[in-house]
BANUKOL-55008 format. One line per field, with one value per atom (N, C-alpha, C): residue in one letter; atom name; x, y, z. Coordinates in steps of 0.1 Angstrom, whole numbers, plus 5000, padded with zeros to 4 digits. Layout:
<rs>
voza <- [a ...]
semi <- [CA ...]
X <- [X ...]
Y <- [Y ...]
Z <- [Z ...]
</rs>
This chain:
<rs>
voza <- [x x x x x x x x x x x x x x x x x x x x x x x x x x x x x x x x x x x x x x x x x x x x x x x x x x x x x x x x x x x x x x x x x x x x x x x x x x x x x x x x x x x x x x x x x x x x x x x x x x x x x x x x x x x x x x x x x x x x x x x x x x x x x x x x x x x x x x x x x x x x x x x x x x x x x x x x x x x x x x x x x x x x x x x x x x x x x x x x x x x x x x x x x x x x x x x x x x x x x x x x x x x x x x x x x x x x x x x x x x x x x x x x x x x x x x x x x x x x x x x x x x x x x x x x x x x x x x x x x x x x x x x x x x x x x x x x x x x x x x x x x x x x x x x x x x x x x x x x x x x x x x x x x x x x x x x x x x x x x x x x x x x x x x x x x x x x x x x x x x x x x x x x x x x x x x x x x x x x x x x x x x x x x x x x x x x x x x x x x x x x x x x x x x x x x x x x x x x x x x x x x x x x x x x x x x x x x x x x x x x x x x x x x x x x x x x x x x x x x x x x x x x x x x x x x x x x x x x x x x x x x x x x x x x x x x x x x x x x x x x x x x x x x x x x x x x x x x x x x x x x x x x x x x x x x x x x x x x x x x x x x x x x x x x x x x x x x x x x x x x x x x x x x x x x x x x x x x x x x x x x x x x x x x x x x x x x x x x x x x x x x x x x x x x x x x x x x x x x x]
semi <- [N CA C N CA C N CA C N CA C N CA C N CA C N CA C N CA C N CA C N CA C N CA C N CA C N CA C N CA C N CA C N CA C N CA C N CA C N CA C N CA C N CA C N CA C N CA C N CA C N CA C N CA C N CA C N CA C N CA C N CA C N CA C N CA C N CA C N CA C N CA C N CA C N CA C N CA C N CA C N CA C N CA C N CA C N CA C N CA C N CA C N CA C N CA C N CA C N CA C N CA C N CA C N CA C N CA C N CA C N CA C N CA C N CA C N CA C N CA C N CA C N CA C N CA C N CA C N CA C N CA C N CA C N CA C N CA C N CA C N CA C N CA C N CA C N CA C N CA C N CA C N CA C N CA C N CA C N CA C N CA C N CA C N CA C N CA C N CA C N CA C N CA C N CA C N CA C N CA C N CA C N CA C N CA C N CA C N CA C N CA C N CA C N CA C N CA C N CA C N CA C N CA C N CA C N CA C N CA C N CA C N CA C N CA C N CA C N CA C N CA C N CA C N CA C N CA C N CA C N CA C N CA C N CA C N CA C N CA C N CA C N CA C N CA C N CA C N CA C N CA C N CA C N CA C N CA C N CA C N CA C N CA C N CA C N CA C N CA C N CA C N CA C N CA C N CA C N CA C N CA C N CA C N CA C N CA C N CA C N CA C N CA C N CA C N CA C N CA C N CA C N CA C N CA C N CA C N CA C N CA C N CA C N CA C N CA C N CA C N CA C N CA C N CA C N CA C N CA C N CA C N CA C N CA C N CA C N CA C N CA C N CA C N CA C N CA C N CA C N CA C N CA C N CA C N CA C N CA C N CA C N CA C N CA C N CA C N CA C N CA C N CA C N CA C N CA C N CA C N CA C N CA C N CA C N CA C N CA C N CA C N CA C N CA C N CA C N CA C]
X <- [2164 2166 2156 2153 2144 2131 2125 2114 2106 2123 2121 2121 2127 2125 2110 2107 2090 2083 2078 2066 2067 2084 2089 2083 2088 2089 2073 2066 2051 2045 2045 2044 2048 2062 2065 2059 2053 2046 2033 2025 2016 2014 2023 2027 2026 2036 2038 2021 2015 2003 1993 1991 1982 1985 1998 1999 2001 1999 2000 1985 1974 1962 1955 1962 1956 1957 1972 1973 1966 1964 1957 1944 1938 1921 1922 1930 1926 1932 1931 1939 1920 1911 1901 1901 1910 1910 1899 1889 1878 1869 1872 1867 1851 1844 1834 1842 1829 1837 1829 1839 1835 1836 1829 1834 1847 1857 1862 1862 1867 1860 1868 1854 1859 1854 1848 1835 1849 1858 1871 1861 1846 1842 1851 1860 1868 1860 1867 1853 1868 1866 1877 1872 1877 1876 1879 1877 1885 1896 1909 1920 1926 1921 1929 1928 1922 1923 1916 1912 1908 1903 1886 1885 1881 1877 1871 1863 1853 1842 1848 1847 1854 1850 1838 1836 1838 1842 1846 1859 1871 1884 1895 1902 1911 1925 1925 1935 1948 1958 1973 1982 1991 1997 2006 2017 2024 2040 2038 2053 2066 2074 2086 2098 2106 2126 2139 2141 2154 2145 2151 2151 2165 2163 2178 2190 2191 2202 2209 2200 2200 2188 2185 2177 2163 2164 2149 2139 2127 2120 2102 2094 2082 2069 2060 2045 2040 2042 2037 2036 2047 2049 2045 2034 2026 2014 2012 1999 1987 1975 1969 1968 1979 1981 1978 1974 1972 1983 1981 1998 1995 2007 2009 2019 2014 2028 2030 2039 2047 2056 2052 2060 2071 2085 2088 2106 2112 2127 2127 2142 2150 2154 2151 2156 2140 2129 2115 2109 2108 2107 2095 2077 2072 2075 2084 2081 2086 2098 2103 2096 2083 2075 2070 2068 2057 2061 2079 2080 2081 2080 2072 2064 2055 2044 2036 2049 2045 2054 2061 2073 2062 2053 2051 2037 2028 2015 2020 2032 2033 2039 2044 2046 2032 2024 2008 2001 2003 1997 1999 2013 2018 2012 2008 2001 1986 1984 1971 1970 1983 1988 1986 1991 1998 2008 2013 2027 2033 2041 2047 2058 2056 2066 2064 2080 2083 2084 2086 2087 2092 2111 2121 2122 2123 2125 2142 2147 2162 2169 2178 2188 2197 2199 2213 2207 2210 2205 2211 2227 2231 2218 2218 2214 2196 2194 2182 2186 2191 2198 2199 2208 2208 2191 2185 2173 2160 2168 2159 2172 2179 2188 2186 2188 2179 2168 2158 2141 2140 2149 2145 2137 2136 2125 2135 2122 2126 2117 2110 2102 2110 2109 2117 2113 2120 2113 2121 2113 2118 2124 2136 2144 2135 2131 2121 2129 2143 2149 2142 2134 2131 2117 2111 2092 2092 2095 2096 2083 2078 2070 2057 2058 2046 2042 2045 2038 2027 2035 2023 2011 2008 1995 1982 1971 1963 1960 1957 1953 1940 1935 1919 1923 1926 1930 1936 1933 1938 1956 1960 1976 1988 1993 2006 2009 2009 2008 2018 2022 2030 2040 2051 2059 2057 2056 2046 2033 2032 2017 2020 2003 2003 1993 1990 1984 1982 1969 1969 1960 1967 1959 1955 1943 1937 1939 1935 1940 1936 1927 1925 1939 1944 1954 1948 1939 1931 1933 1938 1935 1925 1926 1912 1918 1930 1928 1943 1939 1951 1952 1967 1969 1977 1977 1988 1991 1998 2002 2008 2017 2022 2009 2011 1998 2006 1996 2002 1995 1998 1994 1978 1971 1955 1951 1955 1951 1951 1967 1969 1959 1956 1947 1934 1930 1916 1919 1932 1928 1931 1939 1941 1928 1923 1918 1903 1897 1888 1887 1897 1907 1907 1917 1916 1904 1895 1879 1874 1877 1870 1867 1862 1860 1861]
Y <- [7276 7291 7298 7290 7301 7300 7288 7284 7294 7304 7315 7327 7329 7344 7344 7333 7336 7340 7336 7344 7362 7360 7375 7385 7383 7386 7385 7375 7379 7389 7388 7401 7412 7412 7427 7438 7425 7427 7429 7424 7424 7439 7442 7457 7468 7468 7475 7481 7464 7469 7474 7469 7482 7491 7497 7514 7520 7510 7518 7522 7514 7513 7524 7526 7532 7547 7550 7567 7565 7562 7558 7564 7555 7561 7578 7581 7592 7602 7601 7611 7612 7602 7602 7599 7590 7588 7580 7580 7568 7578 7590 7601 7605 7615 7624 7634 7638 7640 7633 7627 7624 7628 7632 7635 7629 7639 7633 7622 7611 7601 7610 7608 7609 7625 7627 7643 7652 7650 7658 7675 7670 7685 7682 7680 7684 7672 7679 7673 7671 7655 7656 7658 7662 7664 7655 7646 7644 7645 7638 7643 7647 7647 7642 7657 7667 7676 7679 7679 7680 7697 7705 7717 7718 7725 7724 7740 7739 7753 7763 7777 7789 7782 7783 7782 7770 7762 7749 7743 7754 7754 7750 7741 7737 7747 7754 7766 7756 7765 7756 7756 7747 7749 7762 7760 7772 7762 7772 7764 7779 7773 7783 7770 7779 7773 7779 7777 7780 7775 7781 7784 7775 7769 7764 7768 7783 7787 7789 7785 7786 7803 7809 7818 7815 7827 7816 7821 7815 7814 7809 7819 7814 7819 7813 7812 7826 7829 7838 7852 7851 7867 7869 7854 7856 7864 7867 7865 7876 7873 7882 7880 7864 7865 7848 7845 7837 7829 7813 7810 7795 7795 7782 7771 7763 7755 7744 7741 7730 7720 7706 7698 7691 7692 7688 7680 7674 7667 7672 7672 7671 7661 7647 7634 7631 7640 7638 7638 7630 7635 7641 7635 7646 7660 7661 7676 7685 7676 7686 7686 7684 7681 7692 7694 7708 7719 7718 7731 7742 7741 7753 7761 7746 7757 7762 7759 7764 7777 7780 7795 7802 7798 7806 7811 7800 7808 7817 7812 7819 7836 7832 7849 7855 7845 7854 7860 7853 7854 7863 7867 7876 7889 7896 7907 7906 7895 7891 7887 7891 7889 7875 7866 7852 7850 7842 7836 7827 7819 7805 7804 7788 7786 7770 7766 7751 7745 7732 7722 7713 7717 7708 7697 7684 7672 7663 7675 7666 7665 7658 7649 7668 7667 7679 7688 7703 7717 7715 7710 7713 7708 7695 7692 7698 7705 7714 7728 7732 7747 7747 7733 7732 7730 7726 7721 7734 7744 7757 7768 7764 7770 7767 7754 7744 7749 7752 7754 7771 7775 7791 7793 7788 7786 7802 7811 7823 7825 7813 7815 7805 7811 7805 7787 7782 7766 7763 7759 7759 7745 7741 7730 7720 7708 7698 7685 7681 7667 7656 7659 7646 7649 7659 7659 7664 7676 7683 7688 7696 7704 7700 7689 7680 7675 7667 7665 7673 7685 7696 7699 7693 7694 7686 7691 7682 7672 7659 7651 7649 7644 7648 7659 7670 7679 7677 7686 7682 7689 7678 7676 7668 7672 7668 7652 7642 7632 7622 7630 7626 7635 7627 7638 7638 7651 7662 7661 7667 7678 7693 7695 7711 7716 7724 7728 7742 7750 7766 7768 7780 7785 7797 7803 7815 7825 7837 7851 7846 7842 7838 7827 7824 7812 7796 7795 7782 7771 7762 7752 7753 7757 7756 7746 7738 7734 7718 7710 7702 7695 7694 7681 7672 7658 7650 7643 7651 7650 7663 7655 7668 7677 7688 7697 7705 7708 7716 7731 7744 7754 7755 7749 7753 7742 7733 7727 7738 7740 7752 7763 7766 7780 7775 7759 7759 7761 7758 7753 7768 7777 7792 7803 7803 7811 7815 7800 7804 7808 7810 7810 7832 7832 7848 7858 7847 7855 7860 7852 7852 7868 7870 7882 7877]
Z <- [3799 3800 3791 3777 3771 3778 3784 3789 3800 3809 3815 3807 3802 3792 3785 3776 3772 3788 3792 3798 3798 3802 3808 3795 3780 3771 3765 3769 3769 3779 3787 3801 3792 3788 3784 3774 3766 3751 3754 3762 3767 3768 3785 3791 3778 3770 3757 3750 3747 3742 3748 3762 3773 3773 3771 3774 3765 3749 3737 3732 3741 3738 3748 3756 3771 3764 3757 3750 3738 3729 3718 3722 3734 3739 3745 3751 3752 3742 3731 3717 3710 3716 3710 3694 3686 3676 3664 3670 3669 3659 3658 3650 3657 3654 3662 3671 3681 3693 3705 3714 3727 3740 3751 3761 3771 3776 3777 3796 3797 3811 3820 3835 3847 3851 3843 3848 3841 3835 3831 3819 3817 3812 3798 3790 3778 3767 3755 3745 3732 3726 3719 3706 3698 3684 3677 3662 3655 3652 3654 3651 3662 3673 3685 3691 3688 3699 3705 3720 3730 3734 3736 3740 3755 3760 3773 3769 3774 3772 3785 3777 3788 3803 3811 3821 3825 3822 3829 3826 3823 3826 3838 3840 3849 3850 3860 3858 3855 3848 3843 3855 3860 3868 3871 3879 3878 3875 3864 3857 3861 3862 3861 3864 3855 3862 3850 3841 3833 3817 3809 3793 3791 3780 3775 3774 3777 3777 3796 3800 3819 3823 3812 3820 3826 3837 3843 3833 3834 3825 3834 3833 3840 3835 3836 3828 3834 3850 3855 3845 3843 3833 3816 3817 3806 3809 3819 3826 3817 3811 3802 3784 3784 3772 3771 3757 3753 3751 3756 3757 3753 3741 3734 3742 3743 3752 3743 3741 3731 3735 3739 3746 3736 3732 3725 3725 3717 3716 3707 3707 3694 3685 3694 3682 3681 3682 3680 3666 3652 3644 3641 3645 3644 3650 3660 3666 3655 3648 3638 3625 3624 3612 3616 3632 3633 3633 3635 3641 3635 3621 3614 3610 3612 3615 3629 3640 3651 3650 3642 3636 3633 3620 3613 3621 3629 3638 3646 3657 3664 3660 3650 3643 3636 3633 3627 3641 3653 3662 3675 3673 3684 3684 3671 3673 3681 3681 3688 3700 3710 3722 3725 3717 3719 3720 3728 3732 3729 3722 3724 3733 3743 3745 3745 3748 3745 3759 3760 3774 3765 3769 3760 3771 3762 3772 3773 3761 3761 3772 3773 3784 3786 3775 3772 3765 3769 3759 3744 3746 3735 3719 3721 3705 3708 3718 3719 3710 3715 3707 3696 3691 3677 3665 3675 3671 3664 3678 3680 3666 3666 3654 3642 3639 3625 3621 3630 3624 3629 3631 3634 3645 3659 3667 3680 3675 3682 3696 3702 3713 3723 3736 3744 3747 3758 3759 3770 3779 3794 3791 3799 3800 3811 3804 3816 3815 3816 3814 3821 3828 3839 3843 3833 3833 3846 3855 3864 3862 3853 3849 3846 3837 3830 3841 3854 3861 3870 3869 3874 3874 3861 3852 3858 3863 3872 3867 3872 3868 3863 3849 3846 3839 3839 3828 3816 3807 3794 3797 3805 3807 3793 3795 3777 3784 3778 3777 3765 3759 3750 3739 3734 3729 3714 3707 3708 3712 3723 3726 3731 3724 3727 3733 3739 3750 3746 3750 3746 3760 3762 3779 3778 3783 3778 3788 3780 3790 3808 3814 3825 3829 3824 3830 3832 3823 3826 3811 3812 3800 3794 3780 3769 3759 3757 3742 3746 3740 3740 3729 3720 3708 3714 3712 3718 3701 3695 3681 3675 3662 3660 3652 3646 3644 3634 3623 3608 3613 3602 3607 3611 3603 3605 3617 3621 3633 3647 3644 3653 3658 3645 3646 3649 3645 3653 3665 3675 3687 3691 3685 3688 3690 3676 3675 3682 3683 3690 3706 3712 3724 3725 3714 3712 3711 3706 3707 3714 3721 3735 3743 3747 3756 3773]
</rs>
């Protein structure tokens, strides 16, 4: 009997380290910046965030459905504004490493017609609510239990790939910025601010 379980249990391990190697390569963590594969146009940073230059942006999908509390809730009616997207759990511990200083940007930044919102991934709103009550989280966060949403994201785009990532989409509606990690306030603002400049 155990003679059957090893191979299984090698295969599995195996499995595990291909796909922990496969996200690892595209976080770009090898330090510089590299382009990112597959003509994808995006350029990673040090530290894992990913830009794309104004003109050669992948418009963001169209996201809409319900906020955690059941209201609907849709990207459309950001339209014009600089929009933070924040993929995140509640039993996530980095997300709750960030989520302060995704409080405190997204309150430096609203006068600057920026937006935050979340892409919650819990099973259940409740220990979401609690989560968004705990850390003071006053920007809405669309309910995605089953990656509804995340899939939308084109392929080759700087699409959320892991829990925490962040994403910032500029007044056009096009992807300019992606972290697939959590992010302190000044990471934030690099990937913000040069975004708001923009003309």
């Amino acid at each position: 009997m155990s003679l059957v379980r090893a191979p299984r249990r090698t295969l599995i391990t195996v499995g595990a380290l291909a796909a922990a190697f496969t996200l690892t390569a595209c976080t770009g963590d090898a330090g510089g910046k590299s382009l990112g594969g597959g003509g994808t146009n995006f350029v990673t940073e040090t530290g894992g965030i990913s830009t794309v230059a104004q003109g050669k942006r992948t418009t963001a999908p169209r996201l809409s459905g319900e906020d955690l509390t059941g209201k609907p809730l849709d990207l459309a009616d950001y339209q014009g504004k600089v929009v933070v997207l924040n993929l995140w759990g509640s039993w996530c511990a980095p997300c709750r490493a960030e989520a302060r200083y995704l409080n405190e940007v997204a309150e430096e930044t609203k006068s600057q017609g920026v937006e935050f919102i979340g892409i919650n991934r819990d099973t259940q709103t409740g220990p979401a609510l609690a989560f968004e009550k705990d850390y003071q989280v006053d920007y809405p966060s669309f309910h995605d239990p089953i990656g509804k949403l995340i899939l939308k994201f084109p392929k080759g785009s700087l699409n959320p790939q892991a829990i925490p990532s962040t994403i910032v989409i500029d007044r056009e509606g096009k992807i300019a910025a992606r972290a697939l990690m959590a992010l302190d306030g000044k990471q934030l603002r690099s990937m913000i601010d040069p975004v708001v400049a923009e003309k």
